[in-house]
C-alpha positions in Angstrom: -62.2 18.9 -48.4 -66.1 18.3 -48.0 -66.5 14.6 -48.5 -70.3 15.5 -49.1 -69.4 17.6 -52.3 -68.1 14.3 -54.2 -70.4 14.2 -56.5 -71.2 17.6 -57.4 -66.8 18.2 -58.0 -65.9 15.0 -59.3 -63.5 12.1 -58.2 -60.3 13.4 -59.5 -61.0 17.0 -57.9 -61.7 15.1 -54.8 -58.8 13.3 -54.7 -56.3 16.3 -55.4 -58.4 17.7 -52.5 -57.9 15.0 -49.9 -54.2 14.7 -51.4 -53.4 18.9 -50.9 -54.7 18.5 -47.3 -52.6 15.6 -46.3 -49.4 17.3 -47.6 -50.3 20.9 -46.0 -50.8 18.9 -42.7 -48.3 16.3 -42.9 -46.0 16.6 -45.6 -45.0 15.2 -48.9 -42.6 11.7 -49.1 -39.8 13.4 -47.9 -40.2 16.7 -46.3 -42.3 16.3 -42.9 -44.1 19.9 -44.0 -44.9 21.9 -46.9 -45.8 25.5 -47.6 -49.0 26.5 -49.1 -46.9 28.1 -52.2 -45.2 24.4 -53.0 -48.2 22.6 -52.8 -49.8 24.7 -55.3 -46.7 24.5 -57.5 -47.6 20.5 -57.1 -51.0 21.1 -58.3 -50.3 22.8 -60.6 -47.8 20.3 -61.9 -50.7 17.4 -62.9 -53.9 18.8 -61.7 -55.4 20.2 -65.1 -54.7 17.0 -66.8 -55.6 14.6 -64.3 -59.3 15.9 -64.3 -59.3 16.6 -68.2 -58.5 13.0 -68.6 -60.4 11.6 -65.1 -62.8 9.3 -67.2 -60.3 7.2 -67.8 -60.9 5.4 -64.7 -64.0 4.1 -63.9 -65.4 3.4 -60.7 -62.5 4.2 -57.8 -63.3 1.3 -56.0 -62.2 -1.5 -58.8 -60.0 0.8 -60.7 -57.4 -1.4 -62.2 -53.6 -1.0 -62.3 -53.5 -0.9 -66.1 -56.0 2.2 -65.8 -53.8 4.0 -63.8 -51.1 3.3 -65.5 -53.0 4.5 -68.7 -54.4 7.3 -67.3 -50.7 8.5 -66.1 -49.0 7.6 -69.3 -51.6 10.0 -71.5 -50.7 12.9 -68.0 -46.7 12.3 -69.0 -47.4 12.5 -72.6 -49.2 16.3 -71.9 -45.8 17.0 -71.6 -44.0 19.7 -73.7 -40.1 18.9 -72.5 -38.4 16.4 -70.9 -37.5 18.3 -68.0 -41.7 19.0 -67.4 -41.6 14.9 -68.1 -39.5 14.5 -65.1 -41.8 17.1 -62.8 -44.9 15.8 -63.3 -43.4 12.1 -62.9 -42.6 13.1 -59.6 -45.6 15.0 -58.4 -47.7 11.5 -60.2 -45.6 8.9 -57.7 -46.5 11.6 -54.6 -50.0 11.2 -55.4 -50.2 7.7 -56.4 -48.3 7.1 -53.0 -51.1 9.3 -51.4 -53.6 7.0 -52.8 -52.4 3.9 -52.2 -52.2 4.7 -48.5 -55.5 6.6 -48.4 -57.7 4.5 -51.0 -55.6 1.5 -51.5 -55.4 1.6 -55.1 -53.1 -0.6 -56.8 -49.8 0.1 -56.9 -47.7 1.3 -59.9 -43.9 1.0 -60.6 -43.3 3.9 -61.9 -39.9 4.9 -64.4 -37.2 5.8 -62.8 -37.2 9.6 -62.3 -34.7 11.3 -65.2 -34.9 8.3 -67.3 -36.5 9.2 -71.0 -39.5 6.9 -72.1 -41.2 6.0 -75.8 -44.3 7.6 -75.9 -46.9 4.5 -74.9 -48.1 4.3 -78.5 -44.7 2.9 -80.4 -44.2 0.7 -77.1 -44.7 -2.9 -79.0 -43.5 -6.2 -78.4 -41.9 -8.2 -81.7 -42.8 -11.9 -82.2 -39.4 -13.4 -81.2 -40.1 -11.3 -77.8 -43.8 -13.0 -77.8 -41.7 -16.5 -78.1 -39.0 -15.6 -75.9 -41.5 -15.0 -73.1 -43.6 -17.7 -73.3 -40.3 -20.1 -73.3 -39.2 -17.8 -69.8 -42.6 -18.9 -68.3 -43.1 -22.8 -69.8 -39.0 -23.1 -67.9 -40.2 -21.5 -64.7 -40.4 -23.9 -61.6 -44.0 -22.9 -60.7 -47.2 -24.5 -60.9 -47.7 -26.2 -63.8 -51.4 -24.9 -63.5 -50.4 -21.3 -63.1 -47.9 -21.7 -66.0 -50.6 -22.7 -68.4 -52.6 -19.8 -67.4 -50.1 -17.1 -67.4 -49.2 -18.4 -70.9 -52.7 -18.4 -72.4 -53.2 -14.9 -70.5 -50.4 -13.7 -72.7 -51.4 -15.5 -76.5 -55.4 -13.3 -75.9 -53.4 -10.5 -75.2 -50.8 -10.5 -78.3 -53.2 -12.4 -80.4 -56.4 -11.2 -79.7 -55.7 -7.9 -78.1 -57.4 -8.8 -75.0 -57.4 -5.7 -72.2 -56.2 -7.0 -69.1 -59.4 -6.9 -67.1 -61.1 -8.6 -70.7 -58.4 -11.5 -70.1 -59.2 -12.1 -66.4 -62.6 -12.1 -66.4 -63.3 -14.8 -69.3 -65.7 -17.1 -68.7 -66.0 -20.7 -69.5 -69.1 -20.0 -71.8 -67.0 -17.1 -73.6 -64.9 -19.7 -75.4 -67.3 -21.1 -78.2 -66.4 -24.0 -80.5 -67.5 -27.7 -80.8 -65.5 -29.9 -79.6 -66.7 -32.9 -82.1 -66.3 -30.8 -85.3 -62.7 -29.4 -84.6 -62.4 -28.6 -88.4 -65.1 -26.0 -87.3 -62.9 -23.3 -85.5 -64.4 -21.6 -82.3 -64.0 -17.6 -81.1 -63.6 -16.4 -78.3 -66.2 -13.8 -77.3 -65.5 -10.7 -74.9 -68.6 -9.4 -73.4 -69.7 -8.0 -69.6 -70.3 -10.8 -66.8 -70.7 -10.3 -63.1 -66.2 -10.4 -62.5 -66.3 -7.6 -65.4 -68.9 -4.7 -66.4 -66.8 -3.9 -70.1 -65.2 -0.4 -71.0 -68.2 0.2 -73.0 -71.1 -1.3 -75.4 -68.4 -1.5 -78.3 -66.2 -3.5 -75.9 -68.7 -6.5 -77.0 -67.1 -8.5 -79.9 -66.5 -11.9 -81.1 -62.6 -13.0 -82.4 -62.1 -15.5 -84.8 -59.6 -18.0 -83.3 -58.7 -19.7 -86.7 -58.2 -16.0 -88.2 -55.8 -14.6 -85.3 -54.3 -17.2 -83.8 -54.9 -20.4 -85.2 -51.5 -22.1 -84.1 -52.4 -21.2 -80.5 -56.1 -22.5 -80.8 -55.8 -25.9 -79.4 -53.8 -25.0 -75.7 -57.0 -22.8 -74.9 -59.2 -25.5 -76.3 -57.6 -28.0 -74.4 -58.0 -26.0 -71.2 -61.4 -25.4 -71.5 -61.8 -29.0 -71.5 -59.7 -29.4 -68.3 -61.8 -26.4 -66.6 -64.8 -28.3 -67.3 -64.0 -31.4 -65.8 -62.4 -29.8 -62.6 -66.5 -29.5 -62.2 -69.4 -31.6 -63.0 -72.3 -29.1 -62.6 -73.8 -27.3 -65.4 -72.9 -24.2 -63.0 -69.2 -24.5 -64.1 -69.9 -22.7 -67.4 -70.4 -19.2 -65.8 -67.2 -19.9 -63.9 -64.1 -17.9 -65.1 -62.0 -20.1 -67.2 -58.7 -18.6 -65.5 -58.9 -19.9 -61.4 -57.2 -21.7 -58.9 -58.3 -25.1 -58.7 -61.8 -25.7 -57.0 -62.5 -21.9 -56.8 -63.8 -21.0 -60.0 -65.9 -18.0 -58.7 -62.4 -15.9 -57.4 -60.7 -13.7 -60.0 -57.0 -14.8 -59.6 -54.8 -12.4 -58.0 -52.3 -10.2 -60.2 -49.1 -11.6 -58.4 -50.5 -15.0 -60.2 -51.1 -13.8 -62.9 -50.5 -10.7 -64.6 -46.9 -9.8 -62.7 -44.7 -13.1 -64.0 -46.3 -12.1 -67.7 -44.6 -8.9 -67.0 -41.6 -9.8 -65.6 -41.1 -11.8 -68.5 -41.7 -9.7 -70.7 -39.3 -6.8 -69.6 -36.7 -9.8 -69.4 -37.1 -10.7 -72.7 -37.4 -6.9 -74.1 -34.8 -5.3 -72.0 -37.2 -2.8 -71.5 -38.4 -2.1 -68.1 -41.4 0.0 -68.6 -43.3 -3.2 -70.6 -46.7 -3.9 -69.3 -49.8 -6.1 -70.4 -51.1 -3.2 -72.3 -48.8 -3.0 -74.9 -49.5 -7.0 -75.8 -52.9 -4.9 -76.6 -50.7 -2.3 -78.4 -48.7 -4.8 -80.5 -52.0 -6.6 -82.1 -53.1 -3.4 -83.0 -50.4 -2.0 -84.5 -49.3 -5.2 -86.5 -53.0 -5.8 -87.5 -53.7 -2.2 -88.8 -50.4 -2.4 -91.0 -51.8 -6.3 -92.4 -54.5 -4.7 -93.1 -53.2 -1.8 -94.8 -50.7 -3.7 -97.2 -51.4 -4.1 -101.1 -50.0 -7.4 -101.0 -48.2 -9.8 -98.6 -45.0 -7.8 -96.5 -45.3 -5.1 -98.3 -46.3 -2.6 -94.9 -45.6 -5.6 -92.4 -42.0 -7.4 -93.7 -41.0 -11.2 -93.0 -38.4 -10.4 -90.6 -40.0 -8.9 -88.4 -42.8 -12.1 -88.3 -40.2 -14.3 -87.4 -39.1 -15.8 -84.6 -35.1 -16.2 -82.8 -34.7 -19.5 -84.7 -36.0 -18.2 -88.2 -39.4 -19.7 -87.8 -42.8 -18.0 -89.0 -44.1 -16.6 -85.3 -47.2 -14.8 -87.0 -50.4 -16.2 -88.6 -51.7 -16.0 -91.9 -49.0 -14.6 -92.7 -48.7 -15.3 -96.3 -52.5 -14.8 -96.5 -54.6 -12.1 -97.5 -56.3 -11.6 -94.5 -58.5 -9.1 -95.8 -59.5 -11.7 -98.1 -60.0 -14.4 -94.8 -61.7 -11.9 -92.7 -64.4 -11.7 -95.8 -63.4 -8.3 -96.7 -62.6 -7.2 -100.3 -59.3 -8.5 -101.4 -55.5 -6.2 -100.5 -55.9 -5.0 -103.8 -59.2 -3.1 -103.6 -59.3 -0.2 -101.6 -62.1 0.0 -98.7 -62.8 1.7 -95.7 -64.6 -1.5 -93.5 -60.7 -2.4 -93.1 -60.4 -0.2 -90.7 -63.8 -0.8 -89.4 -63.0 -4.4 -88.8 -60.0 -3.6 -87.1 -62.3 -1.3 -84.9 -64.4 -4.1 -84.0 -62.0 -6.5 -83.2 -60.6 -3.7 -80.9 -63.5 -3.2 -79.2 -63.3 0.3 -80.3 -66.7 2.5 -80.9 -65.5 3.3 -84.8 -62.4 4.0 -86.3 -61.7 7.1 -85.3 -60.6 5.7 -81.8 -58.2 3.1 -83.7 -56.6 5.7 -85.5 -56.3 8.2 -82.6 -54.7 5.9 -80.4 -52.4 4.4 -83.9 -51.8 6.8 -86.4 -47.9 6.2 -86.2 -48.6 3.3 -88.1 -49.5 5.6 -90.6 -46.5 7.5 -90.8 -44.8 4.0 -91.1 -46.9 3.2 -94.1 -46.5 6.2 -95.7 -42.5 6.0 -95.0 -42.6 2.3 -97.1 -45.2 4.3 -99.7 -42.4 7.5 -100.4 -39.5 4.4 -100.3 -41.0 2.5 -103.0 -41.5 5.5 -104.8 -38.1 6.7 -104.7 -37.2 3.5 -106.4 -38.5 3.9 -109.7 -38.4 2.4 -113.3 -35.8 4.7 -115.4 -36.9 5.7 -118.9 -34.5 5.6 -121.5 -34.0 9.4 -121.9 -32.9 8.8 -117.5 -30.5 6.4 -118.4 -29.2 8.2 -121.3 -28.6 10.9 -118.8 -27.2 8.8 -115.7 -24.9 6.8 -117.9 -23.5 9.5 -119.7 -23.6 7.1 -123.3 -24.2 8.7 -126.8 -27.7 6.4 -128.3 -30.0 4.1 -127.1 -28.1 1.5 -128.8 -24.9 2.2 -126.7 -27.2 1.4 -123.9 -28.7 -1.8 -125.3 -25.3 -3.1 -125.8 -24.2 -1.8 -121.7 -27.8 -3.8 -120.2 -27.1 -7.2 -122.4 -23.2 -7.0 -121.7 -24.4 -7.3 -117.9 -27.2 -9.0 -118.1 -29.7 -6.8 -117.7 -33.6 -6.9 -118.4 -36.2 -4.3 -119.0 -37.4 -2.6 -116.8 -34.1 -1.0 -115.0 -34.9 0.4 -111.8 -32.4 3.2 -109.8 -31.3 0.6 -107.1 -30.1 -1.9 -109.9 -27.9 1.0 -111.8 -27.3 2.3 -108.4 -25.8 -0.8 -107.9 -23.3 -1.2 -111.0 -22.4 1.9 -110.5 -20.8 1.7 -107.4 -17.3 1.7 -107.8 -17.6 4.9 -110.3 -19.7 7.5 -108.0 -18.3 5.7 -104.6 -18.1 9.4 -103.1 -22.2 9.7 -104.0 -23.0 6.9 -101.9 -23.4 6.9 -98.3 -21.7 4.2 -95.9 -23.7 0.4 -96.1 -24.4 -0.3 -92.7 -23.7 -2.9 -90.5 -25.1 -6.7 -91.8 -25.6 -6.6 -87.8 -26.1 -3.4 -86.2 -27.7 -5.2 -83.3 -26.4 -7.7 -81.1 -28.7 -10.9 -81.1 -30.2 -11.9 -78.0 -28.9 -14.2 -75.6 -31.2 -16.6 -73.4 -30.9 -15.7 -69.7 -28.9 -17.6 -67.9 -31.5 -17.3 -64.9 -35.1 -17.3 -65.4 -36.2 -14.2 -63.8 -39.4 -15.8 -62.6 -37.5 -18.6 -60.3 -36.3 -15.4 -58.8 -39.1 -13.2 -58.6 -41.9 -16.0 -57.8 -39.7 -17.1 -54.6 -41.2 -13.6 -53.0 -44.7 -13.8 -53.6 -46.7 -16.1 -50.9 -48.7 -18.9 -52.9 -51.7 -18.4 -50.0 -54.1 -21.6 -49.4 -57.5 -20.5 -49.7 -59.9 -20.4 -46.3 -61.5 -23.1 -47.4 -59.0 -25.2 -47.4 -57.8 -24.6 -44.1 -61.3 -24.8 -42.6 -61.8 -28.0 -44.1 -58.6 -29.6 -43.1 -59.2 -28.2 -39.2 -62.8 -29.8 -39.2 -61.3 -33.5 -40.2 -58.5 -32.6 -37.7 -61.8 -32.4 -35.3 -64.1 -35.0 -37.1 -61.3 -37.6 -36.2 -60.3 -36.9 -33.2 -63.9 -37.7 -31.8 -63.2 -40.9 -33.0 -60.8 -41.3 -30.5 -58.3 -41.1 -32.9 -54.8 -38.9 -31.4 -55.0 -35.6 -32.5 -50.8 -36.2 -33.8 -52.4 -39.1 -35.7 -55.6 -36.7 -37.3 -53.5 -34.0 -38.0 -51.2 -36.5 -40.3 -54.2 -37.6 -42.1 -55.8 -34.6 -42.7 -52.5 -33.4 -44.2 -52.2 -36.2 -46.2 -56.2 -35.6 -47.5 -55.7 -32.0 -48.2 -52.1 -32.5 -49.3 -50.7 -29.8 -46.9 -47.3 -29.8 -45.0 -48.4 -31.9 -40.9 -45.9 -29.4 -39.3 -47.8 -26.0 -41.2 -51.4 -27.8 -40.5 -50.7 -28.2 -36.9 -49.8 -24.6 -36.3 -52.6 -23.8 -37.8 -54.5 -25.9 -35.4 -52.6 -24.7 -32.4 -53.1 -20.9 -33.4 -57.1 -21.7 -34.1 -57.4 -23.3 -30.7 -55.8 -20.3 -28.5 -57.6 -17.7 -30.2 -60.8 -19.5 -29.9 -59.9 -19.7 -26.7 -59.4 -16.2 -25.9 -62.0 -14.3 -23.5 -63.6 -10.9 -23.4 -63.4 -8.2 -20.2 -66.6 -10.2 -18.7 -65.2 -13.5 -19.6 -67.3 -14.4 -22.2 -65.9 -16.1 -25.3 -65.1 -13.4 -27.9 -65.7 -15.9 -30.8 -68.6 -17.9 -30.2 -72.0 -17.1 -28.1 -72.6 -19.0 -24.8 -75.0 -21.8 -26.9 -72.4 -22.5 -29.4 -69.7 -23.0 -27.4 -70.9 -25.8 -25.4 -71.8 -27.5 -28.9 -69.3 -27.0 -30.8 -67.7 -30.4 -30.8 -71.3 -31.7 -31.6 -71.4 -29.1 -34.6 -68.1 -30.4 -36.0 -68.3 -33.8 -36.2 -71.8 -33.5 -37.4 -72.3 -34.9 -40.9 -75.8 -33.0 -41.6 -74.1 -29.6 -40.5 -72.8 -26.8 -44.0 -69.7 -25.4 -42.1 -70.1 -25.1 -38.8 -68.6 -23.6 -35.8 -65.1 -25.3 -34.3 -62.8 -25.5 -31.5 -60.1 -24.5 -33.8 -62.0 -22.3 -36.2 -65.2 -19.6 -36.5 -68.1 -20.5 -38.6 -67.4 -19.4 -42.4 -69.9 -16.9 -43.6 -72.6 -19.1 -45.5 -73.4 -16.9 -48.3 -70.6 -17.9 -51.4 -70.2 -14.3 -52.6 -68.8 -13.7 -48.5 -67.1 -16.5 -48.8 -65.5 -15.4 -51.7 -64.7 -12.1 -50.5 -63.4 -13.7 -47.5 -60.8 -15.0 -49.7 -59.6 -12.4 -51.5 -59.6 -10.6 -48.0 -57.5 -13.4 -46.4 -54.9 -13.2 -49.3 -54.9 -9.7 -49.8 -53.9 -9.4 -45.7 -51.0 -11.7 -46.1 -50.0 -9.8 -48.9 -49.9 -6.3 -46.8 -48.2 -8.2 -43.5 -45.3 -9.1 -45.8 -44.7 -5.7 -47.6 -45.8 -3.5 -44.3 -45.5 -6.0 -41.3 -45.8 -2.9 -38.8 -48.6 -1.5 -39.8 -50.6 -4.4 -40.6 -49.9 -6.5 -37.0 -50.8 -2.9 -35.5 -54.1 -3.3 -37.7 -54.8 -6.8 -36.8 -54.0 -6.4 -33.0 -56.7 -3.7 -32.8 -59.2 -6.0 -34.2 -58.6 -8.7 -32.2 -58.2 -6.6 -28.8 -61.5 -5.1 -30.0 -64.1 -7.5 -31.9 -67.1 -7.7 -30.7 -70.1 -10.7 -31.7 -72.6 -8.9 -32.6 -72.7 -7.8 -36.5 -70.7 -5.6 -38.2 -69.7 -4.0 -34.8 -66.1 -2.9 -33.6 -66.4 -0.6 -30.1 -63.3 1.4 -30.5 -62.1 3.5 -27.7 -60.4 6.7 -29.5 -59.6 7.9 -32.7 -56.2 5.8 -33.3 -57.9 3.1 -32.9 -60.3 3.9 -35.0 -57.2 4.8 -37.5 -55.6 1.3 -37.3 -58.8 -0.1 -38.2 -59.7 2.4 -41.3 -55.8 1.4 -42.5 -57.0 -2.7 -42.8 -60.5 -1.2 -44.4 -58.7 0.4 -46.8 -56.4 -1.8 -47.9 -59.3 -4.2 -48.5 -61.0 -1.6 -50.4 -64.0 -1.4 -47.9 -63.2 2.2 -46.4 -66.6 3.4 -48.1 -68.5 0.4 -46.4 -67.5 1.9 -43.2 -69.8 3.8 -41.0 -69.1 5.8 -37.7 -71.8 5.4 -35.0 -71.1 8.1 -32.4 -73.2 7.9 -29.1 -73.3 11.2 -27.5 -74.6 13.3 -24.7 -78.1 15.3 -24.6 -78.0 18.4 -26.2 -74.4 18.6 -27.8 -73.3 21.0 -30.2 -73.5 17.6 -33.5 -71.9 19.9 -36.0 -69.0 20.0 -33.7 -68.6 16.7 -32.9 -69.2 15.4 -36.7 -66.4 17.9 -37.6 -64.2 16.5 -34.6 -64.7 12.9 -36.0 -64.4 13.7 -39.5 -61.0 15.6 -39.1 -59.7 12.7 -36.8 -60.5 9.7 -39.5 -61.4 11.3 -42.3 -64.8 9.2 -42.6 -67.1 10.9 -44.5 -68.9 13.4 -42.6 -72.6 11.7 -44.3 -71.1 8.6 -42.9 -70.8 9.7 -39.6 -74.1 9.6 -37.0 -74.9 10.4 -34.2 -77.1 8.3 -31.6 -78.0 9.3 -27.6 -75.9 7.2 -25.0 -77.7 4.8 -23.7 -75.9 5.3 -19.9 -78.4 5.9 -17.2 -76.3 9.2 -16.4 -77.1 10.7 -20.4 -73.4 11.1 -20.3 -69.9 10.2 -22.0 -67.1 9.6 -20.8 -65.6 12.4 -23.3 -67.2 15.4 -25.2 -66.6 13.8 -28.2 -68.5 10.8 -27.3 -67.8 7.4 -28.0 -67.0 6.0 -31.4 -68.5 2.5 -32.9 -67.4 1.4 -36.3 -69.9 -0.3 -38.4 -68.8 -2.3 -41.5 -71.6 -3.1 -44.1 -72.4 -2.2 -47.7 -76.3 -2.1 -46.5 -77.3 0.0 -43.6 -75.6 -0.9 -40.2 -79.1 -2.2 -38.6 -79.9 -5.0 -40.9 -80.5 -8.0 -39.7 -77.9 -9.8 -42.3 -74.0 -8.5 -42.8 -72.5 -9.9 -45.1 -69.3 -8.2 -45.6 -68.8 -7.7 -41.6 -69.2 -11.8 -41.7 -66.2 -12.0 -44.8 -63.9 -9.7 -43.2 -64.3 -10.7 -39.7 -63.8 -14.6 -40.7 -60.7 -13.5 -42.8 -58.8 -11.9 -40.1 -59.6 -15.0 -38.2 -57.9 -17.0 -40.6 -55.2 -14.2 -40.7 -54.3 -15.3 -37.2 -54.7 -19.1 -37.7 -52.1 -18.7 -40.8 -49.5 -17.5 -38.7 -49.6 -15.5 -35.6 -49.0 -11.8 -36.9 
């Protein structure tokens, strides 16, 4: 695969590129090697509709997991029999696994192989599921903070259709009412920030809160309100309204927030292949047949608006919300139904509605042919069905029973009975379904228990510079450890390992005995620097310097977390990962001196879990006169780093020579060019693995 051809063949032909190669040279998931005539029998499996649907996902970089998920659900549904189904399943989890190991895309848990799945479109969730799930998170032990947001997360999705990026991204701003006219109802509008670039223009739109969900309207209003006084800037209006307290410019992570809305809602369902999506799905759907209907349940019917206990668990629903919405009434016919429905989508017109929803038609037209079926009988029919001599004979059978013009089918249907019994098919079950039954275990309690609730870096530099600030005091460190715990409201015996770790890697010297953390300046200042009140952040004995700018300090964050994350699920390979660093850090910027190619390798495996592979950049010294195509294609084959990303520079040894042909290897990080004089991603990721180690010696 020629990594300089990306452009000119397209991501997804890249991709199935760099996937064939790695299972010609190293094997699939389960065999170790593979013939040339089974990998093309895997390409041929999903290729052709992987790159007929590739614009699905955007940008590969921040590709989401409900894009994938998307983009593999319209692949399965290519599908002409169950048994294909089940192939390209399979060949789809190879890949995926290739890319998550390769690209670190999120990962997807995918149906089990064999097991048969509704096409995505009739995949809805009821409103007694909607209730049932909210009730499984508000009884969860978490955070009451992270409860209110999963909760909310869930109402924009099932009331408002929200896509799951759309939901994440909100802004404080993007919630509009007035909060001294609360007669006066607010929307929420969905529109491109700096967290979120939008699907497309169309995905722009404003959504009436007292239209779609009017009983839900006051929780979101009220936490608005709490957002805003978590912050007393004008700043904290183009912070994202859903955030961990104090960090209002980090998108929260999806084990926060969008996994317990999912394991809720396949508890609740019983069906394990629910994701946020179909929240998405279900307005849609439930919206189009409102929409649709003549008058009130006649596409949409009570039952199915109500809740476990009985209860009304939709809104409007005894409204015309044609009518509300400002549209001509249910019983005019016009076409800007469908338009609304469109915009409040965020679909470009409805043609993309009804591509993605025409089942609902079928369902209306199934109620349409029902009601039809059900007519009013003319005398001459009943002459006929009743088998009786005049039309006064059946004057005298309707008054005997009590019986008032007009007589429909189902009501002589119904007398009837007894005499054509052997006409009539069998009356089903009053219950063909068993009810639901709460759980006796909230799945969440369980579930939540494995996922690390991380502090952020801020957090843990802050409490180590008290730690520091008090001890040159003269206070004992035992005694400004407690209080700093206390302050920060952190466990003493978790805050002093953190101190401990911070002080022996700080500590820790290079091959020429410098410090490996701090220049010679700094470190004869740095108890100055911490206890200094006039100082942003500095350096410390138990801690490096954060990076200063707040978008690296942000992505230090997410790197930190997203670390800890991959030591718990692949402890090996990440302690390899952070090991290399560590042994192999160097001061100056963005600037890792690696000795060979596995090292390089455990390096590019961190990178790409962090996303940052295409931030790196290989800067190969070499001798004089060298053959640089072979030595680019040596380095390409070894890392796989882009052959454009890989340079090559003279030695600077007084000889003109390397040690090897091959030269010797540094790794630049930067999403600039590696000689700038400012690196801000080298700074985020460097001070993240820092805090990796501080956290809890890998």
């Amino acid at each position: 695969m020629n990594s300089g051809n990306t452009e000119a063949n397209g991501v997804m032909v890249t991709l199935l590129a760099g996937w064939c190669k790695k299972l010609i040279r190293r094997g699939g998931r389960v065999k170790s090697k593979l013939t040339i005539s089974t990998v093309t029998t895997y390409l041929s499996n999903i290729a052709r509709s992987l790159i007929a649907h590739e614009q699905m996902i955007g940008e590969l970089e921040i590709a989401t997991t409900d894009e994938w998920e998307k983009l593999y659900e319209t692949v399965l549904n290519d599908a002409k029999t169950s048994a294909s189904r089940i192939r390209i399943q399979s060949r789809l989890h190879d890949f995926h696994h290739y890319l998550s190991n390769a690209y670190a895309v999120p990962p997807i848990a995918f149906e089990a192989v064999g097991q048969q799945q509704h096409r995505v479109d009739v995949n809805i969730i009821t409103p007694a599921e909607y209730r049932r799930a909210i009730a499984i998170i508000e009884s969860s032990k978490q955070n009451q903070r992270f409860k209110t947001i999963q909760k909310l997360v869930l109402i924009l999705g099932y009331r408002l259709g929200l896509r799951r990026s759309e939901s994440a991204s909100l802004l404080l701003h993007d919630i509009a009412y007035l909060p001294d006219r609360p007669e006066i109802s607010g929307d929420v509008i969905v529109r491109a920030n700096k967290f979120h670039s939008g699907k497309s223009y169309s995905a722009t739109r404003r959504l009436p809160l007292w239209l779609l969900m009017p009983e839900e309207q006051t929780i979101l209003v009220e936490w608005v309100q709490q957002r805003r006084g978590e912050v007393t800037t004008h700043s904290v209006e183009k912070q994202l309204l859903f955030c961990r307290s104090g960090d209002g410019n980090s998108l929260l992570e999806d084990k926060m927030l969008f996994r317990p809305i999912q394991i809720a809602l396949k508890a609740v369902s019983g069906d394990k292949n629910l994701r946020y999506h179909h929240l998405r799905h279900s307005f849609v759907t439930f919206t189009l047949l409102r929409l649709l209907e003549r008058k009130p349940d006649e596409l949409l019917e009570r039952i199915w608006a109500k809740d476990d206990n009985g209860h009304i668990a939709m809104p409007n629903v005894s409204a015309d919300i044609s009518d509300l919405a400002g549209l001509p009434p249910q019983h005019r016919p016009s076409r800007k139904r469908l338009w609304q429905l469109a915009l409040w989508a965020g679909h470009a017109s409805p043609d993309e509605t009804l591509s993605s929803y025409s089942h609902s038609l079928d369902w209306a037209l199934g109620k349409a042919l029902s009601q039809r079926f059900d007519l009013a009988l003319s005398i001459d029919q009943q002459l006929t069905l009743l088998n009786l001599p005049s039309k006064t004979a059946i004057t005298s059978w309707r008054n005997r029973r009590g019986l008032k013009l007009p007589i429909y089918a189902s009501e002589l249907l119904q007398l009837l009975k007894e005499q054509r019994s052997h006409f009539i098919a069998n009356t089903p079950p009053e219950k063909p379904y068993n009810t639901y039954q709460p759980l006796d275990q909230n799945p969440l309690n369980i579930a939540m228990k494995e996922v690390g609730d991380w502090p952020d870096v801020s957090l843990i530099y802050q409490s180590l510079r008290l730690i520091e600030q008090l001890s040159h005091t003269g206070m004992y460190i035992e005694d400004a450890v407690h209080q700093s715990a206390k302050r920060y409201a952190l466990d003493p015996a978790r805050l002093r390992r953190w101190y401990k770790h911070g002080k022996g890697f700080k500590s820790d010297k290079t091959n020429r005995h410098n410090s490996k953390f701090s220049r010679k300046k700094q470190f004869n200042r740095r108890s100055h620097l911490a206890t200094s009140s006039s100082i942003y952040m500095p350096e410390l004995e138990s801690c490096i310097a954060p990076p200063l700018k707040p978008s690296a300090l942000r992505d230090a964050n997410l790197f930190f977390h997203t670390m800890l994350d991959w030591n718990e699920s692949n402890p090996e390979i990440s302690i390899n990962s952070f090991k290399t660093f560590l042994r192999h850090i160097q001061r100056s910027t963005g600037h890792i001196t690696l000795p060979n190619a596995k090292s390089i390798n455990d390096i590019l495996a961190l990178l790409r879990i962090l996303r940052c592979f295409k931030h790196t950049y290989l800067v190969v010294k070499v001798d004089k006169g060298v053959s640089e195509k072979k030595i680019i294609a040596y380095w390409f084959d070894a890392t796989s780093i882009p052959k454009n990303r890989i340079e090559l520079v003279p030695t600077s040894s007084p000889s003109g020579r390397t040690r090897y042909w091959y030269g010797n290897a540094d790794l630049k990080i930067t999403r600039g060019h590696y000689t700038d004089n400012e690196q801000p991603l080298w700074e985020a990721i460097r001070f993240a693995v820092f805090m990796v180690l501080v956290h809890g010696d890998p």
